[in-house]
C-alpha positions in Angstrom: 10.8 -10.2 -5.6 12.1 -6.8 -5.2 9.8 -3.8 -4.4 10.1 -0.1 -5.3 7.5 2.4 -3.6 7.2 6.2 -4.8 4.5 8.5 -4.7 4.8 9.9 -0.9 4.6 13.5 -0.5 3.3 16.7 1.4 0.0 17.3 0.9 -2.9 19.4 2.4 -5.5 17.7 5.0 -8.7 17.1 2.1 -6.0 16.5 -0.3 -5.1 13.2 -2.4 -1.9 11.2 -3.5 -1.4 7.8 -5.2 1.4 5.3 -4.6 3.0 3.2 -6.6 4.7 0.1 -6.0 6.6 -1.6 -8.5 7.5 -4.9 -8.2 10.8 -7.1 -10.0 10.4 -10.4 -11.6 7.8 -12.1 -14.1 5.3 -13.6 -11.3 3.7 -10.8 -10.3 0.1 -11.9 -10.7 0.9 -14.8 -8.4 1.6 -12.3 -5.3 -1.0 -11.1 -2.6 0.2 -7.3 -2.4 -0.3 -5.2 0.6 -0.1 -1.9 1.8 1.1 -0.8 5.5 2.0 2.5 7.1 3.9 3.2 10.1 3.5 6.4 12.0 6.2 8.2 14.0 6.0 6.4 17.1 3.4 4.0 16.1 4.1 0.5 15.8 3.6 -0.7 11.9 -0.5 -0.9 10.4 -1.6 -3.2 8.1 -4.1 -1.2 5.8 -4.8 -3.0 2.4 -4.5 -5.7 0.3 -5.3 -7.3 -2.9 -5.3 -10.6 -4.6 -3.3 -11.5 -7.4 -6.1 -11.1 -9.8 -7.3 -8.1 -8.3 -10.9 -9.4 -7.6 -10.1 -9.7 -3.7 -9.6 -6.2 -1.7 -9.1 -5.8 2.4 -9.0 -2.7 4.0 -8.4 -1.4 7.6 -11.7 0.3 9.0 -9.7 3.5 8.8 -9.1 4.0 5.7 -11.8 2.3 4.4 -14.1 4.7 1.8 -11.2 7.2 1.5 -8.2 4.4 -0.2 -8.2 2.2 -3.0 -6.4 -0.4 -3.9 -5.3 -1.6 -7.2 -2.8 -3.2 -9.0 -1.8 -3.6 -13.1 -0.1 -6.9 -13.8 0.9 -6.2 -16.8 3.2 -3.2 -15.3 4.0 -5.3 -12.2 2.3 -2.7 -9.8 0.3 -2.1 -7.3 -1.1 1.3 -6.4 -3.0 3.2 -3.2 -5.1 5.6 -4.1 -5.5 7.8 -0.7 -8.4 10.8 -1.2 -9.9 13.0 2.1 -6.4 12.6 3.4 -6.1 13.6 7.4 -3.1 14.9 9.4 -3.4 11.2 10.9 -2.4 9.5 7.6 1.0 11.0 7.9 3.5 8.2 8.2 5.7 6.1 5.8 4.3 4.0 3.6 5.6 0.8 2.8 4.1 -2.2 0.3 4.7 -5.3 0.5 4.3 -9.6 -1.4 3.0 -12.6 -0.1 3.6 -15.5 -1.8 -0.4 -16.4 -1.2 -2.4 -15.2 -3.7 -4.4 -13.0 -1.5 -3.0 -12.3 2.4 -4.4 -10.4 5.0 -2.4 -11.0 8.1 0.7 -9.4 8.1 2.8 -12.7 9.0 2.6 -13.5 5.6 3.9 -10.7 3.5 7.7 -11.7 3.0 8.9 -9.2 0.9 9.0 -5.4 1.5 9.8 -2.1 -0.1 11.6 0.4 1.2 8.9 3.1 1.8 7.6 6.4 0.7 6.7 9.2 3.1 3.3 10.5 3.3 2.8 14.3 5.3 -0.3 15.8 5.5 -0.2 19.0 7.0 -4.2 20.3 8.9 
């Protein structure tokens, strides 16, 4: 499966952004999706994932309350909504498929986009 992320931007701390991740092929639904960011400097961070049907999500404690998660099979997406966004949240953001329907350790996402950068200035 191929992934395409877009969505990344320069926003203001308090701000909000949503990314999208569009995904190749006609087996989406079967894919555990996941978000991850990597910060300059900073090794790569697992923050979200959902199940194929959407009824499973995980989130990293700190993002947790401000991101959301979602995914439209029918458009072979998934999306990150990111509200109250903080200087820290600057990084790229990459998504990412498991073949499991629902993954939540890194090791198991296979397939990877090529990311979308995220700045938010304070």
């Amino acid at each position: 499966v191929q992934l395409q992320a877009s969505g990344g931007g320069l926003v203001q701390a308090g701000g909000s952004l949503r990314l999208s991740c569009t995904a190749s092929g006609r087996t989406f639904s079967r894919y555990g999706m996941g978000w991850f960011r990597q910060a300059p400097g900073k090794e790569r961070e697992f923050i979200a994932a959902i199940s194929g049907g959407a009824g499973s999500t995980y989130y990293v404690d700190s993002v947790k309350g401000r991101f959301t998660i979602s995914r439209d099979n029918a458009k072979n997406t998934v999306y990150l909504q990111m509200n109250s966004l903080k200087p820290e949240d600057t990084a790229v953001y990459y998504c990412a498929a498991a073949r499991s329907s629902f993954a939540t350790i890194e090791a198991r996402y296979e397939f990877w986009g090529q990311g979308t950068e995220v700045t938010v200035s304070s």
